[in-house]
PATORSE-950897 format. One line per field, with one value per residue: x, y, z of N, C-alpha, C in turn; residue number from 1. Coordinates in steps of 0.2 Angstrom, whole numbers. Example, Ala and Ser with C-alpha at 12.3 -4.5 7.8 and 13.67 -1.06 7.14 Angstrom:
BEGIN
n.u = c(66;64)
n.v = c(-28;-11)
n.w = c(39;35)
ca.u = c(62;68)
ca.v = c(-22;-5)
ca.w = c(39;36)
c.u = c(66;64)
c.v = c(-16;0)
c.w = c(39;39)
n = c(1;2)
//
This chain:
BEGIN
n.u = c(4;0;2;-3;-15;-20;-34;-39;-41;-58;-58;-62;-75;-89;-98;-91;-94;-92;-85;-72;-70;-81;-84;-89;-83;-70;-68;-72;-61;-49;-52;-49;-40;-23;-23;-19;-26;-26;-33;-37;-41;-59;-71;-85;-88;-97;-97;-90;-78;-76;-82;-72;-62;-68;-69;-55;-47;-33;-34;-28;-16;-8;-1;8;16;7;5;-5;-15;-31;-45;-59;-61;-50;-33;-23;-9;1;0;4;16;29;31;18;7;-11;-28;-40;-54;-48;-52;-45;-44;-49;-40;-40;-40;-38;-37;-23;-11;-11;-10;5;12;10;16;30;34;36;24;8;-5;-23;-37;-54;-64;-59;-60;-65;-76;-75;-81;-83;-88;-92;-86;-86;-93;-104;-113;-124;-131;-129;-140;-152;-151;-150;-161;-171;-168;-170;-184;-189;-185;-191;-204;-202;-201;-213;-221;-217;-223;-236;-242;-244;-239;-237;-225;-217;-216;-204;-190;-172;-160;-152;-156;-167;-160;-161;-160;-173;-182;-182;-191;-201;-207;-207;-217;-229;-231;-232;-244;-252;-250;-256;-271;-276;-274;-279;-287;-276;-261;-248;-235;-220;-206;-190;-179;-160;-149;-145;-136;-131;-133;-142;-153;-154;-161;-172;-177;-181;-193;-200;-207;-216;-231;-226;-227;-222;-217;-216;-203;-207;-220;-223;-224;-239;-244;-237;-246;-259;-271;-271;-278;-280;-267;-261;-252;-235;-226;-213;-199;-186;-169;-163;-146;-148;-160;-155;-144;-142;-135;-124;-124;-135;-138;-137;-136;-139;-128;-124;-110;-105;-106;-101;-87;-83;-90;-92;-96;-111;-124;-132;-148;-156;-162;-177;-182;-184;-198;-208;-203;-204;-196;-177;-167;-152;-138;-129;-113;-102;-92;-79;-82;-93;-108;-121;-134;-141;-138;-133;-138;-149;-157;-155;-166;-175;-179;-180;-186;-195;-202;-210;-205;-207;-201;-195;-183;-168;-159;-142;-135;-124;-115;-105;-95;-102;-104;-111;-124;-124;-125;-124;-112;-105;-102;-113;-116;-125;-134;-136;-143;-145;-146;-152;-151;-148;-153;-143;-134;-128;-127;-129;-143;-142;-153;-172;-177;-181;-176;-174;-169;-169;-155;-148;-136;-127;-109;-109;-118;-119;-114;-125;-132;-123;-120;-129;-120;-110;-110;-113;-103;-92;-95;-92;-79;-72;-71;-60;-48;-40;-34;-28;-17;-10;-2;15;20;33;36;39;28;24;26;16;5;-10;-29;-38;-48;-43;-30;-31;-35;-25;-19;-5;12;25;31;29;16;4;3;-11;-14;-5;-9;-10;0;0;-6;-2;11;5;0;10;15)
n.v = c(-6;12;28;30;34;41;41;49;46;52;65;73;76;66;67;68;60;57;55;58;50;39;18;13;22;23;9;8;18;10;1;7;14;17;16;13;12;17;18;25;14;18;19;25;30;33;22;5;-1;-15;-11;-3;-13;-21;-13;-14;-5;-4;-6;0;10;19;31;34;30;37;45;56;63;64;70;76;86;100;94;89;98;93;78;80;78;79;87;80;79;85;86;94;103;118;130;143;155;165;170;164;164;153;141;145;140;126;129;135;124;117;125;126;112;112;103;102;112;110;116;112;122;130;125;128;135;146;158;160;149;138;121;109;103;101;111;110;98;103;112;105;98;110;115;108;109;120;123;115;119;132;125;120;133;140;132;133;144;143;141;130;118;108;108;107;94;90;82;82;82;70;62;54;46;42;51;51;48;59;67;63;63;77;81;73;82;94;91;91;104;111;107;112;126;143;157;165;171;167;158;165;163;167;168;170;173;162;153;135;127;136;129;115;119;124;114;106;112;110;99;101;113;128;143;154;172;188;200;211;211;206;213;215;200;194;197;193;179;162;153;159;163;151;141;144;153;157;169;174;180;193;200;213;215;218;226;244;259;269;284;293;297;285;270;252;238;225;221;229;231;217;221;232;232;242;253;253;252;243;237;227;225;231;221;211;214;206;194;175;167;166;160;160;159;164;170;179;192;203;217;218;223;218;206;206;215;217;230;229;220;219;234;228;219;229;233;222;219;210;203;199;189;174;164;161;153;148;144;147;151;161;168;179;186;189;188;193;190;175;169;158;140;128;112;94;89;99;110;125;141;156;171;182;199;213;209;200;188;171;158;143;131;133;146;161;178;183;182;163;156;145;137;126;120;108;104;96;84;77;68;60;50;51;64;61;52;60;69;62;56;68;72;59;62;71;65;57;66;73;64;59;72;82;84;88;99;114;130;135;125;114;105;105;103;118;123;115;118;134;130;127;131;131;127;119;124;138;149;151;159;168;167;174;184;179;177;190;189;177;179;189;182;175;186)
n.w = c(0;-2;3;21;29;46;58;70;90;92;108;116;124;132;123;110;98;85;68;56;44;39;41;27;18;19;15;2;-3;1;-9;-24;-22;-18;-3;14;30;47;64;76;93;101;115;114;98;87;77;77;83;79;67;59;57;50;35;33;38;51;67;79;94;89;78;74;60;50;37;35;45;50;60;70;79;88;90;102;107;111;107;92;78;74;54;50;40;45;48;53;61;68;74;74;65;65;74;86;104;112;104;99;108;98;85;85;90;79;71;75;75;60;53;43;42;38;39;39;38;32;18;2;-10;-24;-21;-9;-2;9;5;14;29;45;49;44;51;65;61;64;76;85;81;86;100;104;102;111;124;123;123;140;143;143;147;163;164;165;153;143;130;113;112;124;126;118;114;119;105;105;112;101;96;80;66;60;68;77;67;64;76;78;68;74;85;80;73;84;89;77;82;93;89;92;98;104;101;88;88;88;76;75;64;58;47;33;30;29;42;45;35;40;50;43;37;50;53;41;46;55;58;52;47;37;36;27;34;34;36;49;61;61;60;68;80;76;78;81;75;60;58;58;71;74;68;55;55;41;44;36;30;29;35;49;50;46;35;43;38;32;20;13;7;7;3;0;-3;2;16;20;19;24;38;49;43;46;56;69;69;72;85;84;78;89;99;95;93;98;100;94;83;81;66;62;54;62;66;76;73;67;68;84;86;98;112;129;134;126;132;145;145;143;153;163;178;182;170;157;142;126;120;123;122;116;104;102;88;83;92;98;108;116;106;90;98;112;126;126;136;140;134;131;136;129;138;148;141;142;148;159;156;165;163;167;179;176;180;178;176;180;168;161;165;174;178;161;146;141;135;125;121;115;108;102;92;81;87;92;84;79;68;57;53;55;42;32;32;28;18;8;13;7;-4;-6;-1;-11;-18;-8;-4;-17;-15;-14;1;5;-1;-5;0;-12;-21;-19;-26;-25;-28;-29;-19;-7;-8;-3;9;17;31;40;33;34;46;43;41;29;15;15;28;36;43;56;64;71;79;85;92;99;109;114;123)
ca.u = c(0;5;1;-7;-20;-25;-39;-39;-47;-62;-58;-62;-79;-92;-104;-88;-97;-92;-80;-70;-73;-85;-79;-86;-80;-64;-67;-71;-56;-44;-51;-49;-33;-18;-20;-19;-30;-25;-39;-37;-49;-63;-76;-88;-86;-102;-95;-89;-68;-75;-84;-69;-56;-71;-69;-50;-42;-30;-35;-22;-16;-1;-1;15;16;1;9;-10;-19;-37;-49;-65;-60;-43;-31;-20;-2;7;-1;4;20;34;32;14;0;-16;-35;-46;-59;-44;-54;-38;-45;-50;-37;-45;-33;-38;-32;-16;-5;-11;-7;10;15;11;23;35;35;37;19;4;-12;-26;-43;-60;-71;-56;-60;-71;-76;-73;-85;-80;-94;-89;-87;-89;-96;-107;-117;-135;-135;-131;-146;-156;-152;-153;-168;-176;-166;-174;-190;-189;-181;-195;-210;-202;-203;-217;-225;-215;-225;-242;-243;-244;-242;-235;-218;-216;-215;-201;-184;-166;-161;-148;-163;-172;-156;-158;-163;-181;-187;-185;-195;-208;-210;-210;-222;-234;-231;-235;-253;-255;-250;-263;-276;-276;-273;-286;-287;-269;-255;-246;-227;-215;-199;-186;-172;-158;-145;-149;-132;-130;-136;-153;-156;-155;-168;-181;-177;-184;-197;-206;-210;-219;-237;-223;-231;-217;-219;-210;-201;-210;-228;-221;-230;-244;-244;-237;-253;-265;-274;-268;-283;-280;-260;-255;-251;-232;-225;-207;-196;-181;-169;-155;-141;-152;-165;-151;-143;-143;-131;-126;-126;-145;-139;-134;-142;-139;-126;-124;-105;-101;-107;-96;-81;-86;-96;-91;-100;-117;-126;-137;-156;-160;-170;-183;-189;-186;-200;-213;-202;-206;-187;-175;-161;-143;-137;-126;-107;-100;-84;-82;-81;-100;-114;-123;-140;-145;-134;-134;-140;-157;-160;-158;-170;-182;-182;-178;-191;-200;-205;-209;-204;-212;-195;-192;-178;-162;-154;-137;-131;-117;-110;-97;-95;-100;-103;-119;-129;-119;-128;-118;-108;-102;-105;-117;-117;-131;-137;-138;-142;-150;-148;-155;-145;-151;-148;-140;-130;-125;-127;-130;-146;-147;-162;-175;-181;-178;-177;-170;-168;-165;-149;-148;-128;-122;-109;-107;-123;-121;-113;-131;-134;-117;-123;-131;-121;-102;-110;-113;-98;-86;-97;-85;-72;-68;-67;-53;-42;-35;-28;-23;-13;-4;3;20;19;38;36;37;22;21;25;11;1;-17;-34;-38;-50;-38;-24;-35;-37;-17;-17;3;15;32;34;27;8;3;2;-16;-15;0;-12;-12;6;-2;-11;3;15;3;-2;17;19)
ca.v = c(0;20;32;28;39;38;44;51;46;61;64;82;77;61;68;68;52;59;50;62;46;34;14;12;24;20;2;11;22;7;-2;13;18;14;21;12;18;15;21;23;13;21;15;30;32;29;16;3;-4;-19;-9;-2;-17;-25;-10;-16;-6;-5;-5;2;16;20;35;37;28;40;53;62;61;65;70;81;91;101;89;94;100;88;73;81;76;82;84;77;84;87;89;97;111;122;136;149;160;170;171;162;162;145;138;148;135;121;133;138;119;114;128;121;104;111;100;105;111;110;116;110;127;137;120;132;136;152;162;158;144;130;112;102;106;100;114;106;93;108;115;102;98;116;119;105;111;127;122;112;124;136;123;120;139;142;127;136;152;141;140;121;118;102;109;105;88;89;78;84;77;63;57;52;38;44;58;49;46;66;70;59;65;83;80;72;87;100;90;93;112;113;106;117;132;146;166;167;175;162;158;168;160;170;164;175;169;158;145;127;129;139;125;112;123;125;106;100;116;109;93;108;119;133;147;158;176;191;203;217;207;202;214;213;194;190;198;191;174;157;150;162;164;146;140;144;159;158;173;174;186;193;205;221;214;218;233;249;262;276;288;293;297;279;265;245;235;218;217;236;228;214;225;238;232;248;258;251;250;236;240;219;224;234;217;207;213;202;186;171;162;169;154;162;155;169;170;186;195;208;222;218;225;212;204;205;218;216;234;231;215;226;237;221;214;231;234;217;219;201;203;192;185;169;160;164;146;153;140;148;150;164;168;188;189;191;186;197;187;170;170;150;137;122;104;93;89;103;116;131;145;159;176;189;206;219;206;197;179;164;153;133;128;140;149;165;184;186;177;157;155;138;138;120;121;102;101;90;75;74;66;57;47;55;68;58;50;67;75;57;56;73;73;55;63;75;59;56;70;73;56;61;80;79;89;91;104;122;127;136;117;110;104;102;105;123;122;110;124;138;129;126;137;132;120;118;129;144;151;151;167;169;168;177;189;176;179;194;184;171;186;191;176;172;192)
ca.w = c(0;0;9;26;31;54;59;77;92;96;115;121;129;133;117;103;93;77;64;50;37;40;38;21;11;21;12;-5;-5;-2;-16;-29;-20;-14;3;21;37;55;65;85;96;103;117;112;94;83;72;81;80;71;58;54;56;43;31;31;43;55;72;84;95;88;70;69;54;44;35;34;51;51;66;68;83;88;92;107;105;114;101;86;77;64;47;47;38;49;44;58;64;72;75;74;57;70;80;94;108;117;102;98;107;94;78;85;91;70;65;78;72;54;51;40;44;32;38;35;40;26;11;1;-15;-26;-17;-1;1;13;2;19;36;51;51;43;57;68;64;64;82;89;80;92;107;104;101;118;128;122;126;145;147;143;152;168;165;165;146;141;122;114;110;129;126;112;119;117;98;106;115;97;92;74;63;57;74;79;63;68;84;76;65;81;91;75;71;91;88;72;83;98;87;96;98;105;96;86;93;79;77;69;63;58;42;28;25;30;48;44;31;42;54;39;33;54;52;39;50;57;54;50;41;35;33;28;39;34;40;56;67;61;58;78;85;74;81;78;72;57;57;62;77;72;60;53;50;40;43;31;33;27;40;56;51;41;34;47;33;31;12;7;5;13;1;5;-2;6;23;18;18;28;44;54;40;48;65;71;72;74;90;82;78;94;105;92;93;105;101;90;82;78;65;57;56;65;69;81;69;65;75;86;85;104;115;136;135;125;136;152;146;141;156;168;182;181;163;152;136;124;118;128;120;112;101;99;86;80;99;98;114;117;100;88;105;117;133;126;141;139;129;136;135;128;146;151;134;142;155;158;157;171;164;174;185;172;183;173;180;175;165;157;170;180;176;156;141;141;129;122;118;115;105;98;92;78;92;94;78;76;63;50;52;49;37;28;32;25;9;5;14;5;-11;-5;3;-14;-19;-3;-2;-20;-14;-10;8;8;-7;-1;-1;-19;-24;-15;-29;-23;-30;-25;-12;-3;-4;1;17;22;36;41;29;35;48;44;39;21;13;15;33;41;51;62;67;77;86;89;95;107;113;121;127)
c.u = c(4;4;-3;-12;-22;-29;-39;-44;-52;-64;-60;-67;-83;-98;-98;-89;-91;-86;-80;-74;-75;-83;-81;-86;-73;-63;-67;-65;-49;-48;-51;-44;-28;-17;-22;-23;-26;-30;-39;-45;-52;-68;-84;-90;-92;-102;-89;-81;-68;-77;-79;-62;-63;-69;-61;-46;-39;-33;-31;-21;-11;-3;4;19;12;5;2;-15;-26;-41;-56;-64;-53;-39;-25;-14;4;7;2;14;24;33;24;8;-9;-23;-39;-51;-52;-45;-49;-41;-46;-48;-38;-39;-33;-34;-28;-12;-6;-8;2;14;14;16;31;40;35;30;14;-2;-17;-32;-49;-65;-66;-57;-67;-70;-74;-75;-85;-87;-90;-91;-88;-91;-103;-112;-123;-135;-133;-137;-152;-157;-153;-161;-173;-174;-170;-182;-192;-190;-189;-201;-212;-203;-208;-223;-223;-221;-234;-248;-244;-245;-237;-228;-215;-214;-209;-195;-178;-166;-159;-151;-168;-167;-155;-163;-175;-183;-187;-190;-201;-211;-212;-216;-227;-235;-233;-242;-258;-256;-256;-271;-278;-277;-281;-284;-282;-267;-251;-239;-223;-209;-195;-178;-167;-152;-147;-140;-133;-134;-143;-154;-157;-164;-173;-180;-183;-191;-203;-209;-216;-225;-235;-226;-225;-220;-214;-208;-205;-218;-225;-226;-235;-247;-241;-244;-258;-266;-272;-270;-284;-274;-257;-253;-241;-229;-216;-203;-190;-177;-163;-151;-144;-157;-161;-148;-145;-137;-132;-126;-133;-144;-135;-137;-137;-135;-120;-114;-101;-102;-102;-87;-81;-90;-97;-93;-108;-119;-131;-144;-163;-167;-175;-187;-190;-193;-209;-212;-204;-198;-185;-168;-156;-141;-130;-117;-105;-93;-85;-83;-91;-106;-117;-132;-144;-140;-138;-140;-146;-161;-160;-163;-176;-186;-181;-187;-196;-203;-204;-211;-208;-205;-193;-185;-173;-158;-148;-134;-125;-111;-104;-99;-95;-103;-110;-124;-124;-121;-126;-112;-102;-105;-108;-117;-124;-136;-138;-139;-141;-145;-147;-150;-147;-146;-146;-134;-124;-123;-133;-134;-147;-155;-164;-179;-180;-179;-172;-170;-165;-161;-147;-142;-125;-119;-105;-113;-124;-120;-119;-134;-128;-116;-122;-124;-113;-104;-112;-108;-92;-87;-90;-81;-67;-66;-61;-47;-36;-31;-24;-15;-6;0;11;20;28;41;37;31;19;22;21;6;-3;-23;-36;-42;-48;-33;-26;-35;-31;-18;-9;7;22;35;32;20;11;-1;-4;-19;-9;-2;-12;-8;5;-4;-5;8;11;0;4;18;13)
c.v = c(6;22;29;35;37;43;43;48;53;59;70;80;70;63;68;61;52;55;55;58;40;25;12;16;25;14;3;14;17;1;1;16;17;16;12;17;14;21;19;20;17;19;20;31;29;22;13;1;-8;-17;-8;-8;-21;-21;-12;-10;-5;-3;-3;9;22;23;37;34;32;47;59;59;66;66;76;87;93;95;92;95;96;80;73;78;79;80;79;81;82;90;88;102;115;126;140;154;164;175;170;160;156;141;139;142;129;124;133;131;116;119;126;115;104;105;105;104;114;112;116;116;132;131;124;134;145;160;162;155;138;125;107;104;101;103;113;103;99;111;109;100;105;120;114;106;117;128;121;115;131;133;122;128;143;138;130;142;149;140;133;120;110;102;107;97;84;86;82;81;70;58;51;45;40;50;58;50;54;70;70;62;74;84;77;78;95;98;92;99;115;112;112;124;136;154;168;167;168;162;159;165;164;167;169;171;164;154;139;125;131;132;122;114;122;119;101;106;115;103;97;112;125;138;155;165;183;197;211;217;208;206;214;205;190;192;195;182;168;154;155;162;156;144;144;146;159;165;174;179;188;196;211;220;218;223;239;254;270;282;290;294;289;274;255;242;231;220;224;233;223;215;229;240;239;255;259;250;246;238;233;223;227;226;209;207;207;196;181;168;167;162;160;160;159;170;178;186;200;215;223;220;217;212;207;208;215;224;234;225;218;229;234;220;221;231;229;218;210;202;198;186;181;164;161;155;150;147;141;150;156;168;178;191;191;193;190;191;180;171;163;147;131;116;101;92;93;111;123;137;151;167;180;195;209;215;201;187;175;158;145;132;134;147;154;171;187;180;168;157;147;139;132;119;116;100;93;84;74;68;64;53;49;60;68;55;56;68;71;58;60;73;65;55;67;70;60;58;73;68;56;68;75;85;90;97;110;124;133;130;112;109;102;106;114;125;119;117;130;137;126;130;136;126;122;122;134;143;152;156;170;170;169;181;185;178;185;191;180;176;186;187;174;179;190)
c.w = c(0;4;13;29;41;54;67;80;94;103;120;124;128;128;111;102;87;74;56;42;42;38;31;16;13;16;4;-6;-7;-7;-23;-28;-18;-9;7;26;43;58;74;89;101;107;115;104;90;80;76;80;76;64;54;53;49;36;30;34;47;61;77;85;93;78;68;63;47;44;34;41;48;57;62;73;85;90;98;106;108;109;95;85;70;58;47;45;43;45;51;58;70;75;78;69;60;75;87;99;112;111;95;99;104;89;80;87;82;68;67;77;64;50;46;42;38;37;40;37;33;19;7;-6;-18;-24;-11;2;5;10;9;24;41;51;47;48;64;70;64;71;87;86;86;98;109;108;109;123;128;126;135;147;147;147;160;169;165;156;143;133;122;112;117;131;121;119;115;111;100;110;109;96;86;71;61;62;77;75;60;70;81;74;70;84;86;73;80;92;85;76;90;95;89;93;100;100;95;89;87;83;73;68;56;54;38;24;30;37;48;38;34;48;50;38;40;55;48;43;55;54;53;44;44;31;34;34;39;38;46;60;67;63;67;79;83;78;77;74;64;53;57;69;77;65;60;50;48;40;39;33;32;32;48;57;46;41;39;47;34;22;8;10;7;4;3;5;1;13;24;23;23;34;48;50;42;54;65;71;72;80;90;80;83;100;100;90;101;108;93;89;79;75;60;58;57;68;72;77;66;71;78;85;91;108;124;136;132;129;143;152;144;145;162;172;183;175;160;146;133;123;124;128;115;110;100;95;86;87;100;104;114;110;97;95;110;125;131;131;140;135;136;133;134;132;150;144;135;149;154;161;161;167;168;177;180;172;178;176;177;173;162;162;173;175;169;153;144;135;131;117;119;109;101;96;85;81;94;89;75;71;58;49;51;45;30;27;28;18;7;6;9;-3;-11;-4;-5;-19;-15;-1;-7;-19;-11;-6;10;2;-4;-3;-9;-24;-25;-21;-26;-26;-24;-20;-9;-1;-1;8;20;26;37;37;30;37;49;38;32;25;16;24;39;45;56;65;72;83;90;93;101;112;120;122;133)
n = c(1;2;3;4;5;6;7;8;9;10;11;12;13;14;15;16;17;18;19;20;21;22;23;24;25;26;27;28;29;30;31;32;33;34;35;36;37;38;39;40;41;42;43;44;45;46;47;48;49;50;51;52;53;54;55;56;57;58;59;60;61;62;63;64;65;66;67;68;69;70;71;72;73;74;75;76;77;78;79;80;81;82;83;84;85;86;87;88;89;90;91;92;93;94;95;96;97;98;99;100;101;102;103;104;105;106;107;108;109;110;111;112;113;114;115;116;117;118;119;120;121;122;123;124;125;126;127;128;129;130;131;132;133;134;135;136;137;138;139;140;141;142;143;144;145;146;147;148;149;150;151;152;153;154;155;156;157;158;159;160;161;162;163;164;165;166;167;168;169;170;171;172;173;174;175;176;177;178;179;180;181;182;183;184;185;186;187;188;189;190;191;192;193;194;195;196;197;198;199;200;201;202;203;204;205;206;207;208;209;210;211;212;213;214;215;216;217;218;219;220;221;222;223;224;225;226;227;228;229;230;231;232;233;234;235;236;237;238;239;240;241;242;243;244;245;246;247;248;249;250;251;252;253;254;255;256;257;258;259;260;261;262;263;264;265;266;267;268;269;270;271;272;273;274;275;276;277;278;279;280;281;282;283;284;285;286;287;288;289;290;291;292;293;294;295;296;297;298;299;300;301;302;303;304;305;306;307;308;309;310;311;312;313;314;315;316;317;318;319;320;321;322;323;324;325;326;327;328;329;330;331;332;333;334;335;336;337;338;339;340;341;342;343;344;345;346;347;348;349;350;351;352;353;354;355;356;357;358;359;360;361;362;363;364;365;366;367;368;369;370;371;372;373;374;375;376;377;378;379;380;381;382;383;384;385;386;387;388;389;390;391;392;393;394;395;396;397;398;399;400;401;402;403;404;405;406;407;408;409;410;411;412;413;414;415;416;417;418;419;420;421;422;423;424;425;426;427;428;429;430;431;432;433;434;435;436;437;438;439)
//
């Protein structure tokens, strides 16, 4: 055989299921390839050690043999090894300083890091990703999270009866149960106000949302209706009203003579101001699903939820999903992230304390931010599909090339972040960050 390919064990938490490649397209590759796998064992791991010793191969602890390691989550810095190419979620693009010391231990060791949130097409669209079975599971965490707090406040609907996703076992049986608990919605529908959902970005993540929403008597309407259309009755509106929302939805130009464009907003956030919370006080749950930097205005500030909830006021907005989890970020009240066992808690303006469950004075924020380990399944068997067409161009580069040598498909080199030592070109600003990290 050639190259050997490992695939890491996922060990950062008691919900990392997931699996980069799946064992049969493991078993397709090496008959179409001349690769080799070693694949560490795992007692957690969706797919069991003999699927993959059936798929053909290697089961054992030891990758110091695989010139191209694989995983789904960072790997730790002490793990990694010289001169080996690396395919992970890094989360560095950003300069995220928790993991600086993995980036600067790969330039260290003169190894390569490849990825998979920068594998992206000419448009800057991401070729592989998690983020559908993300929302598919935060769209039900949401929902849930919503029903228990509304069941708190003496409101009883059947969204109350929805279970975390990792409770269902596989994707059908949550979309089942959905659909049971929306012909219960449809049936009750009365003279109350129907329960608006907004949901806020429209890639890979909001698809998954509308994908477990139509299992749902979701009646989608636009942003301009909204207020009208929350207050009207359900028995008329829906039990449950959809709004989508865009980037011209959330801010506008702070000019009064110029006019909202998208790719100046792009380019230009700090030309724009926020003006989202003109349309939170007619949402019940609002999902996040939006990629943001800090240079962007935010969705949901501390200071309009202060004056939401000041003097004993109850806002209609019950529930904050923050898919996209950036901590402080869009959602300024994302204080931490949460685990699937415990998803929720509830942000106290003013004080800024953080109460377990849904319950208490200010938003509940539902911020787990592994949601697709709920759905470990479907959602490696998704993510392999893709990734196993990359393997065999991956497996031909030669990785000891510098890296304007580095022949590989351009999506592939787009997403070297460091190759032999030092950052590819495209991502030197990180060097700032690494500097400041060791002063």
């Amino acid at each position: 055989m050639g190259v050997t390919i490992g695939i890491r064990r996922e060990d950062k938490n008691k919900w990392e299921r997931r699996v980069p490649l799946a064992p049969g397209d493991i078993a397709a590759l090496r008959a179409a390839h001349r690769l080799s796998f070693t694949v560490q064992p795992s007692p957690i791991r969706v797919f069991g050690d003999e699927e993959f010793a059936a798929a053909g191969a290697t089961v054992a602890e030891d990758l110091s043999g695989a010139q191209i390691v694989v995983a789904v989550k960072e790997i730790p810095p002490a793990l990694l090894r010289e001169r080996t190419t690396y395919l992970f979620f890094s989360h560095t693009v950003k300069g995220q300083k928790h993991n600086l010391p993995v980036l600067q231990r790969i330039l260290d060791l003169g190894a390569t890091l490849i990825d998979y949130e920068r594998i992206v097409d000419e448009q800057n669209r991401r070729l592989i990703f998690f983020s559908l079975h993300a929302g598919y599971a935060g769209l039900v965490a949401t929902l849930a999270a919503l029903g228990q707090r509304l069941a708190a406040q003496g409101r009883i609907t059947a969204l109350a009866g929805l279970r975390p996703a990792h409770q269902y076992g596989e994707l059908g049986a949550m979309k089942a149960h959905l659909r049971e608990v929306g012909a219960e919605l449809a049936r009750a529908a009365g003279d109350e106000a129907p329960l608006v959902i907004g949901l806020a970005g429209y890639g890979n993540a909001a698809a998954g949302c509308r994908e477990m929403l139509e299992c749902l008597p979701a009646r989608q309407v636009a942003v301009a209706d909204l207020p009208g259309a929350a207050d009207a009755p359900a028995s008329r509106m829906g039990p449950l009203l959809l709004v989508n929302f865009r980037e011209e939805h959330t801010v506008e130009p702070r000019s009064a003579d110029a006019q909202f464009v998208l790719q100046d907003f792009r380019e230009r956030p700090g030309n724009y101001r926020g003006v989202f919370e003109r349309h939170l006080p007619h949402l019940d749950a609002l999902i996040n699903t939006i990629y943001w930097e800090s240079a962007c205005p935010r969705l949901v500030t501390r200071r309009w939820a202060a004056g939401a909830w000041g003097g004993g006021k109850q806002p209609r907005l019950q529930v904050i999903g923050d898919i996209s989890c950036d901590i402080e970020g869009a959602i300024e009240l994302t204080a931490r992230p949460t685990m699937p066992d415990e998803p929720c808690y509830v942000a106290v303006p003013g004080s800024g304390e953080l109460v377990p469950g849904v319950v208490g004075p200010g938003p509940a924020i539902m911020a787990v931010d592994n949601l697709p380990c709920e759905v470990p399944r479907e959602s490696s068997l998704h993510f392999s599909r893709v990734l196993s067409g990359m393997i065999p161009p991956l497996a031909r580069a030669d990785f000891d090339a510098d890296f304007e040598g580095l022949l590989l498909p351009p999506h592939l080199k787009r997403a070297v972040i460091a190759h032999r030592g030092a950052l590819a070109p495209g991502y030197r600003y990180l060097q700032e960050h690494l500097d400041r990290d060791r002063r």
